[in-house]
C-alpha positions as CSV (number, residue, x, y, z in Angstrom):
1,X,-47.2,-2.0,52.5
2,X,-44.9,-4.6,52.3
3,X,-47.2,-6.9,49.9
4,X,-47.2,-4.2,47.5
5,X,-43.2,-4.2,48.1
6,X,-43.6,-7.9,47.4
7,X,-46.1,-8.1,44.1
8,X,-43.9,-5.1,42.6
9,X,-40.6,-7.5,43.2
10,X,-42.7,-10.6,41.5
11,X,-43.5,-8.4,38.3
12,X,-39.5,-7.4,37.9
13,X,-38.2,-8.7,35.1
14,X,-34.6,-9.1,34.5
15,X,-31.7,-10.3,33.0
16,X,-30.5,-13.9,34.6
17,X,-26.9,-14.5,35.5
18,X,-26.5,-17.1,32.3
19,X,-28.1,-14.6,30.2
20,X,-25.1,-12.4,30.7
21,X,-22.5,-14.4,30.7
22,X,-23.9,-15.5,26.9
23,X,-23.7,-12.0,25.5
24,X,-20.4,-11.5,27.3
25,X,-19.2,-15.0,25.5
26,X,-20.5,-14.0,22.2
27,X,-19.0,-10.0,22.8
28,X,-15.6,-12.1,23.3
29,X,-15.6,-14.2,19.9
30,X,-16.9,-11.2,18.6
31,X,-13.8,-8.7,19.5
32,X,-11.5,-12.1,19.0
33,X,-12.2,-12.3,15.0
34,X,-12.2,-8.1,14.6
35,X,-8.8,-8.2,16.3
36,X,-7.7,-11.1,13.3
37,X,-9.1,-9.3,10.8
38,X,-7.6,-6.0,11.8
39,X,-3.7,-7.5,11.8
40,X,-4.5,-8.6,8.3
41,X,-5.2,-5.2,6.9
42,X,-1.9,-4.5,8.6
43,X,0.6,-6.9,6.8
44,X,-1.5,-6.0,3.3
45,X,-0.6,-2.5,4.0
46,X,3.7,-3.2,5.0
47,X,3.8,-5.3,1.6
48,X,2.0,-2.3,-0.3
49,X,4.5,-0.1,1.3
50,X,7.4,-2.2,0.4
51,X,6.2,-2.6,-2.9
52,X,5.9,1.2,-3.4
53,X,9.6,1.5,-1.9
54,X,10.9,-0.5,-4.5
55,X,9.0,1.2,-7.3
56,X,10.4,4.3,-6.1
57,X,14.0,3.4,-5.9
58,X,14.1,2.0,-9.7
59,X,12.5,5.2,-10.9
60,X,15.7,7.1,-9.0
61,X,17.4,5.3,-10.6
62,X,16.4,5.4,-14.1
63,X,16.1,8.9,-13.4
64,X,20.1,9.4,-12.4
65,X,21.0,6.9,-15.0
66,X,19.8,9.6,-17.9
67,X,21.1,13.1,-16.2
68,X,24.0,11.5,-14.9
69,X,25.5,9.6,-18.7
70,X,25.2,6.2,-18.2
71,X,26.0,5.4,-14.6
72,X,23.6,4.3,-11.8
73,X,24.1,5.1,-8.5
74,X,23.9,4.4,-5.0
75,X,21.1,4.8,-2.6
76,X,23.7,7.7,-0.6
77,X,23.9,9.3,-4.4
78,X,20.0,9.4,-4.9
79,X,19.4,10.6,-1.6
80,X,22.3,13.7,-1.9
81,X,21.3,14.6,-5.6
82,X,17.9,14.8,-4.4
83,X,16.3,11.8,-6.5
84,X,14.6,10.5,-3.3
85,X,13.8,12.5,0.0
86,X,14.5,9.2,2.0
87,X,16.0,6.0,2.6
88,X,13.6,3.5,2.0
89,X,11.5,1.9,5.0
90,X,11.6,-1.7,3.5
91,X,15.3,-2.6,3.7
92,X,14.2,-6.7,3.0
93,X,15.1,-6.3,-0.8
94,X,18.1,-5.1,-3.0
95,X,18.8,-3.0,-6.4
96,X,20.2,-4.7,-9.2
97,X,21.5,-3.4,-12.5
98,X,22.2,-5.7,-15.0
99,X,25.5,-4.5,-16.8
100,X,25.3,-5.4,-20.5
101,X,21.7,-4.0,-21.0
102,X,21.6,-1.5,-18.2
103,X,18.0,-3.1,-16.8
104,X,17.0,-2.1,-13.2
105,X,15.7,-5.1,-11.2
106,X,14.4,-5.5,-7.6
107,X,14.5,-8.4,-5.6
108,X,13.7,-9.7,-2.1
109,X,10.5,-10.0,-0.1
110,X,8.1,-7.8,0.4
């Protein structure tokens, strides 16, 4: 009995103790490089949204400009006359109008 209990131990295969701790190494580079990756698609997607902030804002304010006979107004105005629903989420850039032709221009960093 216990040589059988013996031959069946000998024919076990298995995985060693380095074997593991590769595949655990190469999991970890693995999971290091998605989690780089992943922060990436984050900052693409806050510049996106700034950029569509700002897109929005100048169309409010083209729009007040014609209803409102030739005067722009202020974020407060859009947001009361219902040219916007909200302030913007991207407060790193400013509105400018240019006074002799009446241009709307954004600036700052998105």
């Amino acid at each position: 009995m216990l040589d059988r209990i013996r031959e069946a131990r000998r024919n076990e295969s298995g995985f060693t103790l380095i074997e593991l701790l590769i595949v655990i190494v190469i999991l970890g580079v693995l999971a290091g490089i998605v989690v780089f990756a992943v922060s990436n698609f984050n900052d693409e997607g806050k510049a996106s949204a700034c950029k569509t902030d700002k897109k929005t804002i100048e169309t409010a304010e083209e729009a007040y400009y014609a209803q409102q006979g030739h005067v722009y107004g202020t974020l407060a105005q859009l947001l009361a006359k219902n040219y916007i629903r909200e302030l913007p989420s991207s407060p790193d850039y400013t509105i400018t109008v240019d006074s002799t032709t009446g241009a709307v221009s954004s600036t700052g960093s998105c």
